[in-house]
DSSP file (Angstrom, degrees, kcal/mol; ACC not computed):
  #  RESIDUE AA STRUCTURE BP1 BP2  ACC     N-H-->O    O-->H-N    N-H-->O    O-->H-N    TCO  KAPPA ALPHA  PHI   PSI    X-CA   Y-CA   Z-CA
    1    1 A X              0   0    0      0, 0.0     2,-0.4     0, 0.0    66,-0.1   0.000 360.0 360.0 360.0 123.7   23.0  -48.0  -23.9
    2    2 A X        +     0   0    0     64,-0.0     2,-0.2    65,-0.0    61,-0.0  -0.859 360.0 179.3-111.0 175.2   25.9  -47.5  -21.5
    3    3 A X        -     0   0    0     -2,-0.4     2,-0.3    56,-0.1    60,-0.0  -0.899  37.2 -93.8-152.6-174.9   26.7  -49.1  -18.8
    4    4 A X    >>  -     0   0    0     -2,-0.2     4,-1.0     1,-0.2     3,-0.6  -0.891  24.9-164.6 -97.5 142.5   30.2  -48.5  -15.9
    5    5 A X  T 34 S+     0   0    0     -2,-0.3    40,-1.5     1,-0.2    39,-0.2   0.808  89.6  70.7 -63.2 -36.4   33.1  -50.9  -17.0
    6    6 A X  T 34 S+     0   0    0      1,-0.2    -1,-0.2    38,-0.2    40,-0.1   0.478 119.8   9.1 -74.4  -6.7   34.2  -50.2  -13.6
    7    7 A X  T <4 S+     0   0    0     -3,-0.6     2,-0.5     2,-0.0    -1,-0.2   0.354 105.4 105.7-160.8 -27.7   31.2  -52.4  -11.8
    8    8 A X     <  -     0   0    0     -4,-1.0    36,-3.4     1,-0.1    37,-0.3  -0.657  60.3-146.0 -60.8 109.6   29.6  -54.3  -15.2
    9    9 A X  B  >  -A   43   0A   0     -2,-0.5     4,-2.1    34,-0.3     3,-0.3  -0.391  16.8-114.8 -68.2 159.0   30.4  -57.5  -15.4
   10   10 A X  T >4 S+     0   0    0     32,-1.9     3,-2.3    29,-0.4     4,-0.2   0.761 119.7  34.4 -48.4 -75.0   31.3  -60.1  -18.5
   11   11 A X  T 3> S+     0   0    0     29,-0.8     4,-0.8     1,-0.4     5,-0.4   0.461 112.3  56.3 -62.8 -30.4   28.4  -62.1  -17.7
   12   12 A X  H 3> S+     0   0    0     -3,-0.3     4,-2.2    28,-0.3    -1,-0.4   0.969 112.0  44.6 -75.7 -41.5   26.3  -59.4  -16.6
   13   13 A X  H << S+     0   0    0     -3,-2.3     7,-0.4    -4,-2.1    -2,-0.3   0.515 120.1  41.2 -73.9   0.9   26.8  -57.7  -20.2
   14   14 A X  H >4 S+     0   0    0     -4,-0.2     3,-0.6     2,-0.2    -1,-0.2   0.731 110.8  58.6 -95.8 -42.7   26.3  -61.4  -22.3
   15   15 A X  H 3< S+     0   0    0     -4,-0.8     3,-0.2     1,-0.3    -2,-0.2   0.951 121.7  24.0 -52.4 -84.8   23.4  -62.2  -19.9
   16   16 A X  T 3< S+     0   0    0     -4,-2.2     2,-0.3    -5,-0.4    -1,-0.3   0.575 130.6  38.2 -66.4  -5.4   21.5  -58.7  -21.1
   17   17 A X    X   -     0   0    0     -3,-0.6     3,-1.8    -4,-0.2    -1,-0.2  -0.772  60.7-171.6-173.0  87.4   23.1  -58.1  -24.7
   18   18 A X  T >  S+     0   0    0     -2,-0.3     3,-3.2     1,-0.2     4,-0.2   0.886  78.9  78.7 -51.3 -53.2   23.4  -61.3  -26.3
   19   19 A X  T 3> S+     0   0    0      1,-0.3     4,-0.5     2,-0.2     3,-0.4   0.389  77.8  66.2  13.3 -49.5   25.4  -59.0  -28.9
   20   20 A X  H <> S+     0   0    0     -3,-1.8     4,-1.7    -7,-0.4    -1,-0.3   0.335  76.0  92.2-106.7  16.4   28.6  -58.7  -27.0
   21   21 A X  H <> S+     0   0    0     -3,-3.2     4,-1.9     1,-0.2    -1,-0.2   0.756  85.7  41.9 -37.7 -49.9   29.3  -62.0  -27.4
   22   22 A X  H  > S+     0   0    0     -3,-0.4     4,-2.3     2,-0.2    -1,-0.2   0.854 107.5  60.6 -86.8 -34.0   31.2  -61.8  -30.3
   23   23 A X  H  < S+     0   0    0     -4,-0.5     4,-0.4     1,-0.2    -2,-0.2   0.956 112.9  46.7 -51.2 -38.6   33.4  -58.4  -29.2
   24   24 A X  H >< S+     0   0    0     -4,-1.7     3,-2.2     1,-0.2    11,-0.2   0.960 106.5  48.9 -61.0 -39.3   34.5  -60.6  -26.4
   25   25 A X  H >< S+     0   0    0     -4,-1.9     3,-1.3     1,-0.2     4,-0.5   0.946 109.6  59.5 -71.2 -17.1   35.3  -63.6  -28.4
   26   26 A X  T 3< S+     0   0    0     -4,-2.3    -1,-0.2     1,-0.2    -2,-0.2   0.627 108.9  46.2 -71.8  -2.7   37.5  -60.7  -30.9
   27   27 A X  T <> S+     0   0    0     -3,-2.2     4,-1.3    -4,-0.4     6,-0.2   0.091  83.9  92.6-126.9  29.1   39.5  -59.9  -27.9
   28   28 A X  H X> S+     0   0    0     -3,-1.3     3,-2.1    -4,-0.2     4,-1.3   0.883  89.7  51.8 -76.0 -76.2   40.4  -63.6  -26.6
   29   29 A X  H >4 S+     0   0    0     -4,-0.5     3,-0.6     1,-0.2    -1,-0.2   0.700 114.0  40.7 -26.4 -52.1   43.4  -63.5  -28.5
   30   30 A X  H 34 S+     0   0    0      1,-0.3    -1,-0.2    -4,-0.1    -2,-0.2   0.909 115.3  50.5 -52.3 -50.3   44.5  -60.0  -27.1
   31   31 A X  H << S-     0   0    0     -3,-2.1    -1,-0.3    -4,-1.3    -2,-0.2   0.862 109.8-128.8 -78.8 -29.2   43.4  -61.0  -23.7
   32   32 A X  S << S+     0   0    0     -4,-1.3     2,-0.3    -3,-0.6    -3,-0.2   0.690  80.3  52.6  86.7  26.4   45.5  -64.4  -24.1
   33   33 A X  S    S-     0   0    0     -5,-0.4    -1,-0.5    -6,-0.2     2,-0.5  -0.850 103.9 -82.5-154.8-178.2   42.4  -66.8  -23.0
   34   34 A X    >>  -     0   0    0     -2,-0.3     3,-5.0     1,-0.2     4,-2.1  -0.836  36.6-160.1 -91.5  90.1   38.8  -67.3  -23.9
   35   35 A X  H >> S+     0   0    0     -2,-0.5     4,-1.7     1,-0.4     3,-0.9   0.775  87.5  59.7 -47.0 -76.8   37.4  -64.3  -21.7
   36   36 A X  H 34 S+     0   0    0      1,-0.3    -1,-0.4     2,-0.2     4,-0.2   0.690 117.5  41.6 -45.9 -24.9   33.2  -66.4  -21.9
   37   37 A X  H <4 S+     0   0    0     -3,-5.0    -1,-0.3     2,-0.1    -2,-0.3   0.837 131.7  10.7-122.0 -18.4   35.2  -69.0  -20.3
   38   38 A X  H << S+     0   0    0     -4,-2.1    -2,-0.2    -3,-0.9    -3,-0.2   0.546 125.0  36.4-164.6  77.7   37.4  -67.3  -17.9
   39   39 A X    ><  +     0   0    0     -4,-1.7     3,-0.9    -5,-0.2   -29,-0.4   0.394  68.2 125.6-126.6   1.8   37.0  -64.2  -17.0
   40   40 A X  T 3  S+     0   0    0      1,-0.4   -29,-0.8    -5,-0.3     2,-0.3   0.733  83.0  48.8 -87.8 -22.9   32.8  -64.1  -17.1
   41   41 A X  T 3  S+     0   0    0    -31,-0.1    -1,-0.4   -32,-0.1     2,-0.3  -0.115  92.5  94.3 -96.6  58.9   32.8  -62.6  -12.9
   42   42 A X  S <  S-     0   0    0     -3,-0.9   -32,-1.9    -2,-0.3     2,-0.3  -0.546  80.3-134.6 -92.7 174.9   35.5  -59.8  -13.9
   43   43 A X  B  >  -A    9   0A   0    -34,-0.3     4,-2.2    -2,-0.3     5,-0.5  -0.870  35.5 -95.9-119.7 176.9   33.7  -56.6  -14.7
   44   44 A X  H  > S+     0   0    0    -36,-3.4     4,-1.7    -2,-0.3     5,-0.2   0.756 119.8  66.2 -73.0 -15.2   35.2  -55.3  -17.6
   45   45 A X  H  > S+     0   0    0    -40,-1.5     4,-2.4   -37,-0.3    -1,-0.2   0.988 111.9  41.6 -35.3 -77.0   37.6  -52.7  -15.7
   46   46 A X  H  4 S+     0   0    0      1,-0.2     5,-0.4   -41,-0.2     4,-0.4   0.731 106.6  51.5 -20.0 -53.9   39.2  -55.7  -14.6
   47   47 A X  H >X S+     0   0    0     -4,-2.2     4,-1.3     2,-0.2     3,-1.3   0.898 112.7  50.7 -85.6 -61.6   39.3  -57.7  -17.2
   48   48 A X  H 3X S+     0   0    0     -4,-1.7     4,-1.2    -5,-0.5     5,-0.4   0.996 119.8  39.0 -54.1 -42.4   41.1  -54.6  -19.5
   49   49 A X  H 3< S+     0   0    0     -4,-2.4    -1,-0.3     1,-0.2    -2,-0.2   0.531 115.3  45.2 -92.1   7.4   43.5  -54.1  -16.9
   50   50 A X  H <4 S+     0   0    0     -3,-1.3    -1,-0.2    -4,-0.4    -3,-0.2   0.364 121.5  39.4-121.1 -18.4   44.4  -57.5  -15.7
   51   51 A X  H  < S-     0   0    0     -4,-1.3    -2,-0.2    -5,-0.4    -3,-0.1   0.643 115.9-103.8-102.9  -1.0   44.8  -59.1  -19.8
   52   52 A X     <  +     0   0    0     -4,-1.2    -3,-0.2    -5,-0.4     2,-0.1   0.729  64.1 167.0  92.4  -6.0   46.4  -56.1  -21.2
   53   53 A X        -     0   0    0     -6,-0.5     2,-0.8    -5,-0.4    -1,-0.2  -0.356  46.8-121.6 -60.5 123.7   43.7  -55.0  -22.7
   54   54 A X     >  -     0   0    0      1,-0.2     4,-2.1    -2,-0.1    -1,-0.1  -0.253  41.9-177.6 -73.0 118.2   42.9  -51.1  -24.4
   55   55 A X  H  > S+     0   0    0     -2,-0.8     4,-1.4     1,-0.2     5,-0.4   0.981  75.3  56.0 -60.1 -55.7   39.9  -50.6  -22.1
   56   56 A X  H  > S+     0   0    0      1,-0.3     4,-1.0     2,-0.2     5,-0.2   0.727 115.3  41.8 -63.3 -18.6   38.8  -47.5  -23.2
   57   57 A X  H  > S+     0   0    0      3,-0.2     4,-2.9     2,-0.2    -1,-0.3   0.914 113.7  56.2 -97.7 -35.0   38.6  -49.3  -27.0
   58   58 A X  H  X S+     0   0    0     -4,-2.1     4,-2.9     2,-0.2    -2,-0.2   0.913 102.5  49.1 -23.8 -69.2   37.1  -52.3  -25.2
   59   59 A X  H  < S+     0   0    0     -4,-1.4     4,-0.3     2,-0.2    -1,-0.2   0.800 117.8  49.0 -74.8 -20.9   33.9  -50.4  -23.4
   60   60 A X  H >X S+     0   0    0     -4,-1.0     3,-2.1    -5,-0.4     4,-1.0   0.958 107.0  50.2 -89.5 -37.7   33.3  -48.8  -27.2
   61   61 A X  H >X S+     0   0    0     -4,-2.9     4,-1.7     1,-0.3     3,-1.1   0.953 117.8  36.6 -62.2 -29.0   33.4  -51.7  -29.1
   62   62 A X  H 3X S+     0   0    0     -4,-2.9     4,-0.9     2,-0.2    -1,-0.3   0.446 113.1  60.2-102.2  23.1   31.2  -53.4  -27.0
   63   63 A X  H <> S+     0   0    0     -3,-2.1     4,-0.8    -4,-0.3    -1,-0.2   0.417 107.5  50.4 -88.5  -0.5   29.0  -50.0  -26.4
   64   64 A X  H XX S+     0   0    0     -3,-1.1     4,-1.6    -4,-1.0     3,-1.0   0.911 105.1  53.8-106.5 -31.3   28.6  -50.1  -30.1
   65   65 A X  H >X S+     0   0    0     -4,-1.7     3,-4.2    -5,-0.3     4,-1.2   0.944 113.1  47.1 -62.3 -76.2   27.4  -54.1  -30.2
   66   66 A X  H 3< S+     0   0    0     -4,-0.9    -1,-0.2     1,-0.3    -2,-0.2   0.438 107.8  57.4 -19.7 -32.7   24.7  -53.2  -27.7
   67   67 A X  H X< S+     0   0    0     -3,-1.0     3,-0.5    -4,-0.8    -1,-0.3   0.704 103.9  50.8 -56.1 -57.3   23.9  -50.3  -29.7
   68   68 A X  H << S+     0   0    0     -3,-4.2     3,-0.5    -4,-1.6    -2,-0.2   0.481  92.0  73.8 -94.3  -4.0   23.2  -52.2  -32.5
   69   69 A X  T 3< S+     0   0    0     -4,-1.2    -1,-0.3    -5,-0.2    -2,-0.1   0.340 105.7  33.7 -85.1  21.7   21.1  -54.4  -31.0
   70   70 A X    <         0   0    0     -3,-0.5    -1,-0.2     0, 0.0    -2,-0.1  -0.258 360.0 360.0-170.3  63.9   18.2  -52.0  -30.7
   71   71 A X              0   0    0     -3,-0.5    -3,-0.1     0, 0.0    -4,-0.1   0.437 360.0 360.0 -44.6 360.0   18.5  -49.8  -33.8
């Protein structure tokens, strides 16, 4: 499954792919908050570029939770 960082939101990607729950909560530290509580209307462009965050390692880890929800 992919999907655009540039226009995907958090919430839209926990909402469909319960899954990426846990990549977000592995980048709270990074990001310097709890991103599920507040970043959930950023899309994930945002959200890399506004916390400091490596995007490009961002949209694969959580291409790869998604992934693995439908083996």
């Amino acid at each position: 499954m992919s999907f655009d960082p540039a226009t995907t939101t958090v919430l839209d990607l926990v909402a469909a792919h319960p899954a990426v729950e846990a990549v977000f909560r592995r980048y709270d530290a990074k990001a310097g908050c709890c991103i599920l509580c507040e970043a959930l209307f950023e899309t994930v462009a945002e959200l890399a570029a506004q916390r400091g965050l490596d995007a490009t390692a961002l949209t694969h880890d959580l291409s790869r939770a998604i992934d693995t929800e439908h083996p």
